[in-house]
MARTORLUM-615098 format. One record per residue: chain; residue number from 0; residue in three letters; y, z, x of N, C-alpha, C in turn. Coordinates in steps of 0.1 Angstrom, whole numbers. Atoms other than C-alpha are relative to their C-alpha. Last residue first. Example, Ala and Ser with C-alpha at 12.3 -4.5 7.8 and 13.67 -1.06 7.14 Angstrom:
BEGIN
R mol seq type n.north  n.up n.east ca.north ca.up ca.east c.north  c.up c.east
R   A   1  ser     -11     0     -9      -11    71     137      11     8     -8
R   A   0  ala     -12     0      9      -45    78     123      12     0      9
This chain:
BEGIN
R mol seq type n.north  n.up n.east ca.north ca.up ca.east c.north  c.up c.east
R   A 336  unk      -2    -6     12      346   480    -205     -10     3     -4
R   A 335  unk      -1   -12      0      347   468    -171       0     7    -11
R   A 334  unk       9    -8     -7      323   443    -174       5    14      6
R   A 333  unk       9    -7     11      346   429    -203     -10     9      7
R   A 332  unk      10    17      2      376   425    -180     -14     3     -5
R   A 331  unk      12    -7      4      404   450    -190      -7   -14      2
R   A 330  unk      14     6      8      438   438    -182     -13     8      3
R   A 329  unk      11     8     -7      463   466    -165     -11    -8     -9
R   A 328  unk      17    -4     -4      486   480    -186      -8   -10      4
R   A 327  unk      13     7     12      522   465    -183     -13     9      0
R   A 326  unk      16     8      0      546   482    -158     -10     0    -13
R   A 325  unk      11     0     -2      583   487    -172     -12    -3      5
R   A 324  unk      10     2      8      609   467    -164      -9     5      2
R   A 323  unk      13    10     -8      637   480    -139      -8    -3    -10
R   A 322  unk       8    -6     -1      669   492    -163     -14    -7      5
R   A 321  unk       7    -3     13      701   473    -164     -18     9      7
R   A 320  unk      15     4     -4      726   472    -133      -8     2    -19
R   A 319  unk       7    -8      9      762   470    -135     -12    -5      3
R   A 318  unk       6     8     11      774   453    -103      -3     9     -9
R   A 317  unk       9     5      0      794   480     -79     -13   -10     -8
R   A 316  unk      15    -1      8      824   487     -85      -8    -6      8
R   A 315  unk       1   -16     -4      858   484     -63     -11     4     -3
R   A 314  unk      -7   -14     11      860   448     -64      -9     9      2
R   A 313  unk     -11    -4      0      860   427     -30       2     9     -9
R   A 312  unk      -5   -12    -12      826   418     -23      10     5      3
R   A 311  unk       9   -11     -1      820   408     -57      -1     4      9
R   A 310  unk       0    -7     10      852   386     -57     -10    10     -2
R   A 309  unk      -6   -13     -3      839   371     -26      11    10    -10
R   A 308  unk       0   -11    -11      810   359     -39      12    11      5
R   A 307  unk       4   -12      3      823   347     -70      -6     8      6
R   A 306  unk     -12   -13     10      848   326     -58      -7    12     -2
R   A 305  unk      -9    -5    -12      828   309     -27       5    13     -9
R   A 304  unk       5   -13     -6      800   303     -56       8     8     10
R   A 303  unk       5    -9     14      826   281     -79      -9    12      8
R   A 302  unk     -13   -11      2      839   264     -46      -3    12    -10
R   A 301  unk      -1   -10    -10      802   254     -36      10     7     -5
R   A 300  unk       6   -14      2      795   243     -70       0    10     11
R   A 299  unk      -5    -9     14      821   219     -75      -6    16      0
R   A 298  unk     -13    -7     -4      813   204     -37       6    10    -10
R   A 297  unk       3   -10    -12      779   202     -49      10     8      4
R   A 296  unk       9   -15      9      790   183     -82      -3     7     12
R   A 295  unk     -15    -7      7      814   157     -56      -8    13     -7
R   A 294  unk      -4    -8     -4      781   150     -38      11     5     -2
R   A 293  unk     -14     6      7      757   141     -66       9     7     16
R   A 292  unk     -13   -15      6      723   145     -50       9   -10      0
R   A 291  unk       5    -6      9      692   116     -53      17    10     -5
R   A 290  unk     -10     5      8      702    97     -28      -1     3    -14
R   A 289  unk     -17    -7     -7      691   127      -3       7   -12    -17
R   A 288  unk      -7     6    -12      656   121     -19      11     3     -1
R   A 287  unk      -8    -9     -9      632   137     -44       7    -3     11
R   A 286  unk     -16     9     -1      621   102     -59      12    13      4
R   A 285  unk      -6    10    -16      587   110     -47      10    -5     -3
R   A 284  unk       3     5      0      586   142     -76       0   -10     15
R   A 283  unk      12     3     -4      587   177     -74      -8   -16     -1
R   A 282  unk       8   -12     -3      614   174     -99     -12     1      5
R   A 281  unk       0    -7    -17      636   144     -91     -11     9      0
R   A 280  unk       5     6    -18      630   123    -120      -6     4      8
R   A 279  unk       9    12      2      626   137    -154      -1   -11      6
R   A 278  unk      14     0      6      635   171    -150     -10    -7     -2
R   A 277  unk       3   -12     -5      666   171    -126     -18    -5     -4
R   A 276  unk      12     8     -4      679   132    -138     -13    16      6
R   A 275  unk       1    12      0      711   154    -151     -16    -7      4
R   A 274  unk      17     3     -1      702   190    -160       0   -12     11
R   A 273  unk       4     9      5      737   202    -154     -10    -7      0
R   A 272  unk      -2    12     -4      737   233    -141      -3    -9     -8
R   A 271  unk      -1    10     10      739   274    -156      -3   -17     10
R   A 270  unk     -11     7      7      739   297    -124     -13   -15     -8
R   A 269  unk      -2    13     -3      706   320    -117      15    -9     -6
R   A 268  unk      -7    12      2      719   356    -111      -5   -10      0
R   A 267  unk       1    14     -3      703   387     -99       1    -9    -12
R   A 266  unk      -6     6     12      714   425    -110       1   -14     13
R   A 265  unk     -11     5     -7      689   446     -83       5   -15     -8
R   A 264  unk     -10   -12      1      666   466    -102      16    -8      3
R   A 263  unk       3   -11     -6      633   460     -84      14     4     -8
R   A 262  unk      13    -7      4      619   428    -107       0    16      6
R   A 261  unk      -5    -6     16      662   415    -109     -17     6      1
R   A 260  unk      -8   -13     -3      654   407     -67       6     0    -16
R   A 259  unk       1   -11    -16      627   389     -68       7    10      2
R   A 258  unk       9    -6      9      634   369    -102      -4    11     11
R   A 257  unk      -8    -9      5      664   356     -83      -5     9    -10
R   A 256  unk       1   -14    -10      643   338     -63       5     7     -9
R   A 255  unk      -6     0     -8      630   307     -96       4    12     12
R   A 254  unk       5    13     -8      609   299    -121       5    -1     14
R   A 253  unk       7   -10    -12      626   321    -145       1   -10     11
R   A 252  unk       6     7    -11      656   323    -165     -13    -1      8
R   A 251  unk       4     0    -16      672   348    -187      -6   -14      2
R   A 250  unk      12     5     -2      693   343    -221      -8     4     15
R   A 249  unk      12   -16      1      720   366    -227     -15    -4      6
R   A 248  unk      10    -2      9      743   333    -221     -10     9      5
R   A 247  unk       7    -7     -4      775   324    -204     -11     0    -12
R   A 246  unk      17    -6      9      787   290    -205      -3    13      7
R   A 245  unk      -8    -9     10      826   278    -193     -12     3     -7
R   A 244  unk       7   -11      4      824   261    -163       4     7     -6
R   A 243  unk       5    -4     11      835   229    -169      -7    10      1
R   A 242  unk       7     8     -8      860   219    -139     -12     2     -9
R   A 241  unk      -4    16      0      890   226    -162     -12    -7      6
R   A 240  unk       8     2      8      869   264    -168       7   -18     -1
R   A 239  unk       7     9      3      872   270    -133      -5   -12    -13
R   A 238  unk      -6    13     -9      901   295    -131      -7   -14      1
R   A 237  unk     -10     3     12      885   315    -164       7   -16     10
R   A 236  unk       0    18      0      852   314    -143      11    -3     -9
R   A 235  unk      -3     8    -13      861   348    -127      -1   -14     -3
R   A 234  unk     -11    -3     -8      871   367    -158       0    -9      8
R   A 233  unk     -13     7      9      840   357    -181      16    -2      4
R   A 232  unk       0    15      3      823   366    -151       7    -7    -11
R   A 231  unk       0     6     -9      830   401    -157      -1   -14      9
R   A 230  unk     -19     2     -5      838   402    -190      -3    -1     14
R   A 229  unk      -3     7      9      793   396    -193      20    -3      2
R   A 228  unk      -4    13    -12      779   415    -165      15    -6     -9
R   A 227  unk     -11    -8    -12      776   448    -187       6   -16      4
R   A 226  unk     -17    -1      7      755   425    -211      11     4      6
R   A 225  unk     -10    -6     -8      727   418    -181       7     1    -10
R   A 224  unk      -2   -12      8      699   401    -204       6    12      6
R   A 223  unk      14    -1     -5      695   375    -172      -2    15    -11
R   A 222  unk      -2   -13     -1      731   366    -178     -14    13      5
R   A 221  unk      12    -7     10      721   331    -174       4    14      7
R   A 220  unk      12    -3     -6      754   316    -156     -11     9    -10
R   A 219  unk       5   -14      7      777   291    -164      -9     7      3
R   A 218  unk     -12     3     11      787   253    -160      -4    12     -3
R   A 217  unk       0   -17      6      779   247    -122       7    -2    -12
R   A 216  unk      -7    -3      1      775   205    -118       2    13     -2
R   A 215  unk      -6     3      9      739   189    -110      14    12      2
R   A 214  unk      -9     2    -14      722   187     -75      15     1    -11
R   A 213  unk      -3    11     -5      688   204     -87      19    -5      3
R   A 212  unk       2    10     12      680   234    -105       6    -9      4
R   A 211  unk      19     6     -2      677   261     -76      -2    -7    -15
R   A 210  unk      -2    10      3      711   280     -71     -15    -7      1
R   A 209  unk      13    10     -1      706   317     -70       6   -10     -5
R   A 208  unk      -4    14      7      733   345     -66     -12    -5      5
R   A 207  unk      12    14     -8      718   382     -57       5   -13    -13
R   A 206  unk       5    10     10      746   413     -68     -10   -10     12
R   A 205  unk      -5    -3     14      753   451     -56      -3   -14    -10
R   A 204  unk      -2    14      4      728   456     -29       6     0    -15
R   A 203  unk     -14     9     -6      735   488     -12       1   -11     -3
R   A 202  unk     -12    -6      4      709   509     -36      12    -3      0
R   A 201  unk      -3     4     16      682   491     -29      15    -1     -6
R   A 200  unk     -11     8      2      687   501       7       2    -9    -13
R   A 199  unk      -7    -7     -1      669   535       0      12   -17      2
R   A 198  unk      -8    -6    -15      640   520     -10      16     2     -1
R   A 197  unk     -15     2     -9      627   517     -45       3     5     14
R   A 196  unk      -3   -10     -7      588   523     -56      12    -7      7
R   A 195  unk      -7     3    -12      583   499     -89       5    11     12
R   A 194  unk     -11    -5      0      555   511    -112      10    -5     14
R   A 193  unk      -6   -15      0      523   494    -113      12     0     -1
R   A 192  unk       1    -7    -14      500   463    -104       8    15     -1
R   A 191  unk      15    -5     -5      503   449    -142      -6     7     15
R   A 190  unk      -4   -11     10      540   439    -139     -14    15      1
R   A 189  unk      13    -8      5      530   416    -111       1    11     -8
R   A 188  unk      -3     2     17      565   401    -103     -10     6    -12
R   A 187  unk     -11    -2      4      567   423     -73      -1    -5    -12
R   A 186  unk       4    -6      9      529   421     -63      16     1     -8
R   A 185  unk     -14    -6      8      532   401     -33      -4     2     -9
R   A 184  unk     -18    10      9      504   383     -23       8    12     -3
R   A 183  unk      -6     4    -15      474   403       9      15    -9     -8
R   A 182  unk       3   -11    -10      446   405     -19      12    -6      9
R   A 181  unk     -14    -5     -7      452   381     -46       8     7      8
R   A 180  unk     -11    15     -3      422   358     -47      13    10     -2
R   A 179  unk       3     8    -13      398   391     -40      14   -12     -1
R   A 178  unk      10    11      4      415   416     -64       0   -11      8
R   A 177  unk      14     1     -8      426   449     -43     -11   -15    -10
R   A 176  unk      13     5      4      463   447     -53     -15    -6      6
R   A 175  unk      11     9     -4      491   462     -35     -12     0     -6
R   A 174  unk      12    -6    -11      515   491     -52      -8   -21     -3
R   A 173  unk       7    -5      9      549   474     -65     -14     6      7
R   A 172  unk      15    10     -2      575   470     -38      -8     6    -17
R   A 171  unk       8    -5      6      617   478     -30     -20    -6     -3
R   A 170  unk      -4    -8      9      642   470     -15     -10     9     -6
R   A 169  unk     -13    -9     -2      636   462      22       5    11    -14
R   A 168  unk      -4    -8    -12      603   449      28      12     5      1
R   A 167  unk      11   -10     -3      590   444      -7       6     5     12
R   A 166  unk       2   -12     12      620   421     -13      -2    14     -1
R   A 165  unk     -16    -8    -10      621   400      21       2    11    -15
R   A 164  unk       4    -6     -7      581   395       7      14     3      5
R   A 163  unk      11   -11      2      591   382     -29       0    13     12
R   A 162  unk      -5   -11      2      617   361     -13      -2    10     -5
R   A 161  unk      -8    -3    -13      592   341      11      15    12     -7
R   A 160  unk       4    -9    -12      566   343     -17      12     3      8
R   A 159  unk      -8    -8     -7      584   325     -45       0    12     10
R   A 158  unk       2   -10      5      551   318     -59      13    10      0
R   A 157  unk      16    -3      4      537   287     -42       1    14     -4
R   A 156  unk       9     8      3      569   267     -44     -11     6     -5
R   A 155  unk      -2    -1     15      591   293     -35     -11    -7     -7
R   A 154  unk       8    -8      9      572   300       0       5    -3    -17
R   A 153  unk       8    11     -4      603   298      23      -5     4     -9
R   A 152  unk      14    -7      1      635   315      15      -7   -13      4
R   A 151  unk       4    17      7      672   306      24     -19     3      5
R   A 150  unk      14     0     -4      689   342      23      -4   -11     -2
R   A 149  unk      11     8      3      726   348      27     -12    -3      0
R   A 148  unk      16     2    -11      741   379      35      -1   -11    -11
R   A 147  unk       5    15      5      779   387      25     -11    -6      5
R   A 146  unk       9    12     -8      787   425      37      -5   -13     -7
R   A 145  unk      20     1      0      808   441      13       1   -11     13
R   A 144  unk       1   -17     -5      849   448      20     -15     1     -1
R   A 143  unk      10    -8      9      852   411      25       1    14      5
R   A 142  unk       6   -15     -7      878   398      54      -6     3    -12
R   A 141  unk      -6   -12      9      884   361      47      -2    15      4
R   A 140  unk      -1   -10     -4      889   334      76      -1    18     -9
R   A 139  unk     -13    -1      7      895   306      52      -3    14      9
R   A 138  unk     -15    10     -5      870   290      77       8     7     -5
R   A 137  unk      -1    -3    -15      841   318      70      15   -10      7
R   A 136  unk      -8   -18     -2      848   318      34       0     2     16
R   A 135  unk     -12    -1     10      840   280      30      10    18      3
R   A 134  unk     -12     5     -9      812   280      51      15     1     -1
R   A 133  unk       0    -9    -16      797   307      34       6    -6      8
R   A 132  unk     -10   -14     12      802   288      -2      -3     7     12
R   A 131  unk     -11     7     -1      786   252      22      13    15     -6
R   A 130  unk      -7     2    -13      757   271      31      15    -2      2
R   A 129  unk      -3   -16     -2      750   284      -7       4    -2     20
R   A 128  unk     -11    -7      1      757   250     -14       2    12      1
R   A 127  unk     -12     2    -11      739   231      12      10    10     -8
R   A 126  unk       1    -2    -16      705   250       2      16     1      8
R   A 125  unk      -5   -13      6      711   250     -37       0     0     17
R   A 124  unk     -12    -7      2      707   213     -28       5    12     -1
R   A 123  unk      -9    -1    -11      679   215      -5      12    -2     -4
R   A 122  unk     -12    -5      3      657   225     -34      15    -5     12
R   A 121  unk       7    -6      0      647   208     -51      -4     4     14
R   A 120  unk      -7   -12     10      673   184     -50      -8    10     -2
R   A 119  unk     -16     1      0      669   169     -14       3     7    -15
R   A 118  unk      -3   -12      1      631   179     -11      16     3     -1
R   A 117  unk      -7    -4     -9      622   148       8       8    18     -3
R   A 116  unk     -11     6     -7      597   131     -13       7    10      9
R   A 115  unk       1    16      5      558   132     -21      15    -1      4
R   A 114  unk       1     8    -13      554   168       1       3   -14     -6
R   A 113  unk      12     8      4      568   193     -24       0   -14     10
R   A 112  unk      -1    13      5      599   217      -5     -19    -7     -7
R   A 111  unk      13     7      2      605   245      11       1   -10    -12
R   A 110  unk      -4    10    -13      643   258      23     -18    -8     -6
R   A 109  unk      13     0     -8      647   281     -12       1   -11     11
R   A 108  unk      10    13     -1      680   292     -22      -9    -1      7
R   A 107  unk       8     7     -2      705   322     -20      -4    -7     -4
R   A 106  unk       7    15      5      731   346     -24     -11    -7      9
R   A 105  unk       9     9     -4      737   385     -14       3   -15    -11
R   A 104  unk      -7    10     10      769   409     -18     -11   -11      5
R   A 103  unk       3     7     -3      757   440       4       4   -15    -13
R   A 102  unk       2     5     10      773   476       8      -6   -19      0
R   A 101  unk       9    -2     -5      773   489      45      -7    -3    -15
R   A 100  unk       8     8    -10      802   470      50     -12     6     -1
R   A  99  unk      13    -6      7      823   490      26      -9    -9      6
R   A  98  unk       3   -13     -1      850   493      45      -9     5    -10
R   A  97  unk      -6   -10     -8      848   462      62      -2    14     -6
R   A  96  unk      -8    -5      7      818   436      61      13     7      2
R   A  95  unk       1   -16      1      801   414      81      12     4    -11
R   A  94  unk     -15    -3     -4      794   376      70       6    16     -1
R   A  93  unk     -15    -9      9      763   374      73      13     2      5
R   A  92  unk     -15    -4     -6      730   355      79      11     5     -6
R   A  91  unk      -6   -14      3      687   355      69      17    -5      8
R   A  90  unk      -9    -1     -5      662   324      71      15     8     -2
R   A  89  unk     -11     5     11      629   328      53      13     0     16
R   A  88  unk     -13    -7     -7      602   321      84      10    -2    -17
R   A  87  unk     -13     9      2      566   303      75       9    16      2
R   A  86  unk      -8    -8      7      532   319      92      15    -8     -3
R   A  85  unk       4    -3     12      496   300      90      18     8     -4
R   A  84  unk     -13   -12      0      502   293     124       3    -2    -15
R   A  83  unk       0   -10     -8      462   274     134      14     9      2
R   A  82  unk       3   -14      4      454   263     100       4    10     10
R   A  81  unk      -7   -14     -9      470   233     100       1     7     -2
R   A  80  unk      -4   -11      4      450   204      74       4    14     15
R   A  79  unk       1    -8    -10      448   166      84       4    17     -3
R   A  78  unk      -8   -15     -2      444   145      59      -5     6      9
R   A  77  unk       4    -8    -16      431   108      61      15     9     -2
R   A  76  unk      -9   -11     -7      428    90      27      -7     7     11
R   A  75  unk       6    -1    -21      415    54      23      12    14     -2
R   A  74  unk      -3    -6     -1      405    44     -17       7     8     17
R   A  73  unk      -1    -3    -15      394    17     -27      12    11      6
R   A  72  unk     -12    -6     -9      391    19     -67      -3     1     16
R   A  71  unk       2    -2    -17      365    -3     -88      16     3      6
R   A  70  unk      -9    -1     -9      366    -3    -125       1     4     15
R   A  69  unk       6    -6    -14      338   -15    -146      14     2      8
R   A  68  unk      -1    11    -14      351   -29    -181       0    11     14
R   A  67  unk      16     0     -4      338    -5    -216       3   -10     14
R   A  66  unk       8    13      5      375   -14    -232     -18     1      9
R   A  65  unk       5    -1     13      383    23    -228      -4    -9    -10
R   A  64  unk      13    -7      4      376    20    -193      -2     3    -15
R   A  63  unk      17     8     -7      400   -10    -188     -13     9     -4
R   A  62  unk       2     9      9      429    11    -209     -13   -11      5
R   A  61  unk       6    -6     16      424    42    -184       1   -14    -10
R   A  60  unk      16    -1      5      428    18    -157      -7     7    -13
R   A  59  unk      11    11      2      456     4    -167     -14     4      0
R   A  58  unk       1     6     12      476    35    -175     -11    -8     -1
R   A  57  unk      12   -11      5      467    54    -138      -2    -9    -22
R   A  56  unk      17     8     -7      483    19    -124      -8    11    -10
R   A  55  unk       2     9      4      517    28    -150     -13    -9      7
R   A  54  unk       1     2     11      518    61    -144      -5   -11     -4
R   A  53  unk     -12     3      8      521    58    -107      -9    -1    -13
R   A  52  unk      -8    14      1      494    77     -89       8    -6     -8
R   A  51  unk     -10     1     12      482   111     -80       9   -15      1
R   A  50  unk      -9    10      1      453   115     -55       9    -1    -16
R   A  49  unk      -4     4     10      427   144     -48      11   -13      0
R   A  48  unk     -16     7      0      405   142     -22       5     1     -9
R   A  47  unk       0     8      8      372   169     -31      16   -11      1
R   A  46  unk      13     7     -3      368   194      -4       0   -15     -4
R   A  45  unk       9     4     12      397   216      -4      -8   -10      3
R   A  44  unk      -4     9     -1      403   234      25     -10    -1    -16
R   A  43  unk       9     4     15      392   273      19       5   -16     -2
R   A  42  unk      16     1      1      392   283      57      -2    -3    -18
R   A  41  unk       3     5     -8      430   298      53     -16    -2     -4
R   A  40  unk      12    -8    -10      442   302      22      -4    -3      7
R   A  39  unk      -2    -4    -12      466   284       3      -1     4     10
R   A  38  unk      -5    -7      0      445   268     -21       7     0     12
R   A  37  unk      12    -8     -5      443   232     -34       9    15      2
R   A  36  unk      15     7      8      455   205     -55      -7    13      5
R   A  35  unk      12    -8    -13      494   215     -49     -16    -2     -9
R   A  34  unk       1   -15      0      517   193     -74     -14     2     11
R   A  33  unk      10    -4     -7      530   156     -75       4    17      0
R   A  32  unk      -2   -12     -2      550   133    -100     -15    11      3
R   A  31  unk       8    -8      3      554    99     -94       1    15      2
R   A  30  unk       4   -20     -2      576    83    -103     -11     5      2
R   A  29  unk       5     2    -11      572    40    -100       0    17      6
R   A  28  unk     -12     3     -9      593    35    -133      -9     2     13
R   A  27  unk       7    16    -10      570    57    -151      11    -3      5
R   A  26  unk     -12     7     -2      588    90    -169      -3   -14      3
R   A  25  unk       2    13     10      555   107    -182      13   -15      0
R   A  24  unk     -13     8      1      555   135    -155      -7   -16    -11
R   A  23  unk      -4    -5     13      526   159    -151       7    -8    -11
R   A  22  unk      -9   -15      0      508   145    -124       0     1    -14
R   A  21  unk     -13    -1      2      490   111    -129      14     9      2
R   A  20  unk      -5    -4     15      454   117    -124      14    -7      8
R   A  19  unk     -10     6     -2      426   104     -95      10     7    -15
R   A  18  unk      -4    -4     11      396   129     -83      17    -8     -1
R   A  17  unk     -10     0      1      375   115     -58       9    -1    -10
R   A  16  unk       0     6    -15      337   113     -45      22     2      2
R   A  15  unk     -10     8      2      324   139     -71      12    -6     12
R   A  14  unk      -1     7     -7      297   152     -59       7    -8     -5
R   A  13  unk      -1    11      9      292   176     -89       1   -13     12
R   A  12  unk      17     0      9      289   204     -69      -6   -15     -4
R   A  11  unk       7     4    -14      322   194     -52     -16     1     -3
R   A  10  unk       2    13     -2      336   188     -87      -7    -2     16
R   A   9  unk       7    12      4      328   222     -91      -2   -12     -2
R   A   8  unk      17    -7     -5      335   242     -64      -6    -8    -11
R   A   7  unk       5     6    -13      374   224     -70     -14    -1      7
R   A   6  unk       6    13      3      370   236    -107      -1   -13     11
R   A   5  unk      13     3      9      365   267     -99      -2   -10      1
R   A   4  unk      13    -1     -6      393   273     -74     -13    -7     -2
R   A   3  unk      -3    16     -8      417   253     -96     -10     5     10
R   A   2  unk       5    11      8      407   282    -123       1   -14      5
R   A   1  unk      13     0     -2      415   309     -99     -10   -10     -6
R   A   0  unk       5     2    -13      448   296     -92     -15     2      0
């Protein structure tokens, strides 16, 4: 972040009239793949247009300039930046509990999205099926002895903020940082900011499901170096393993909410999925579209999350937990030394 600062101050220096690349993505076909140019901050608009274009135009010209030939671009953007309600909303609901209702059985997904397509597998899948594994229990009328909360965050995009901050405000926090570009962010994954201070409802949350890898099939879940977990889930996906879930692994995960709630303590979950087109289409790309999701694989993954939700709001335990991660020592910057 602070190095897209810089180099924003300095192509503006530089009078640079307009900055063109490719994204990340090397796929062509008419992909493009798009990321944030500027900051989030209010009053720091960026200055300099940026533009990201198909592989195969950004190709040409680079091969024209490397033959020494003059290349002329027309260019016509008109943005409009809204500064005046700077605040996004996560979205919170539950299915009450009974006689342990005051215990908590959470899942979730992010509601935000990258602006080139529509946000349909990234995330607004993990969206329908943690709606659709709620719908599911709410029709079959179940009674849970946990409370069943769902959370559909805002903010993942630029940091997992929206579940970061429902985090800090209930379970737990890291102390607040006084460095200027990160004054006023969430400090939860911030190792380096300190020691974790737990709240008292910490305590009542026994697991956090995450879906957030596009539209593909459930085949397992990243244990998140949980071992305890391990017969556990090996138990619940035994009914499933015709539909192919049948992967666990010690491995963790990141990139995703479920890092929010495993940085205070609380044994979070991303499930295993099938990569399919995920990485080298859809992701953050303009081919992010509704025709993008599978919807038989959705429906696979709702039933698969319905189970294991209410399964953990039903057995008598509470999740095994593993131990919070230490804090880091703080970087040293040479004027402090």
């Amino acid at each position: 972040m602070q190095f897209q600062k810089e180099l924003n101050k300095f192509l503006a220096d530089e009078k640079v009239l307009a900055v063109v690349d490719h994204g990340y993505g090397a796929f062509g076909g008419g992909t493009v793949f798009v990321q944030s140019g500027g900051t989030w901050k209010t009053g720091e608009t960026t200055t300099v247009p940026a533009v990201t274009v198909a592989l195969e135009q950004w190709d040409r010209i680079a091969r024209l300039l490397d033959q020494k030939k003059d290349v002329e671009l027309e260019l016509n953007v008109a943005n409009t930046f809204y500064d005046n309600d700077p605040m996004q909303y996560d979205t919170i609901a539950e299915i009450p509990g009974g006689d342990k209702k005051d215990e908590i059985v959470m899942v979730g997904a992010h509601l935000d999205s990258w602006h080139s397509g529509t946000g349909a597998t990234d995330n607004g899948a993990g969206t329908v099926v943690m709606m659709e594994a709620m719908r599911i229990l709410k029709a079959l009328d179940v009674k849970p002895r946990r409370t069943i909360r769902i959370g559909l965050w805002t903010g993942e995009e630029q940091g997992l903020l929206g579940s970061q901050y429902y985090v800090q405000q209930h379970f737990g926090s890291r102390p607040p940082t006084e460095e200027p570009d990160f004054k006023g962010m969430p400090t939860l994954l911030r190792r380096e900011a300190g020691p974790v201070t737990v709240k008292p409802e910490q305590a009542k949350v026994s697991v956090y499901f995450n879906v957030d890898n596009g539209s593909g099939k459930l085949r397992g879940v990243f244990l998140q170096e949980n071992e305890a977990v391990a017969p556990i889930f090996e138990a619940w996906m035994q009914p499933f393993k015709d539909l192919g879930m049948t992967t666990l692994t010690m491995r963790d995960t990141g990139g995703t909410d479920h890092l929010s709630f495993d940085a205070v303590g609380i044994p979070g979950f991303q499930f295993i999925q099938d990569p399919l087109d995920y990485e080298t289409r859809t992701h953050h790309s303009n081919m992010d579209v509704y025709d993008r999701l599978q919807p038989d694989d959705l429906k696979q993954a709702a039933v698969i999350v319905a189970s294991f939700v209410y399964q953990a709001a039903m057995r008598d335990q509470m999740f095994p937990r593993k131990p919070i991660e230490k804090p880091l020592p703080k970087e040293t910057k040479p004027d402090d030394e």
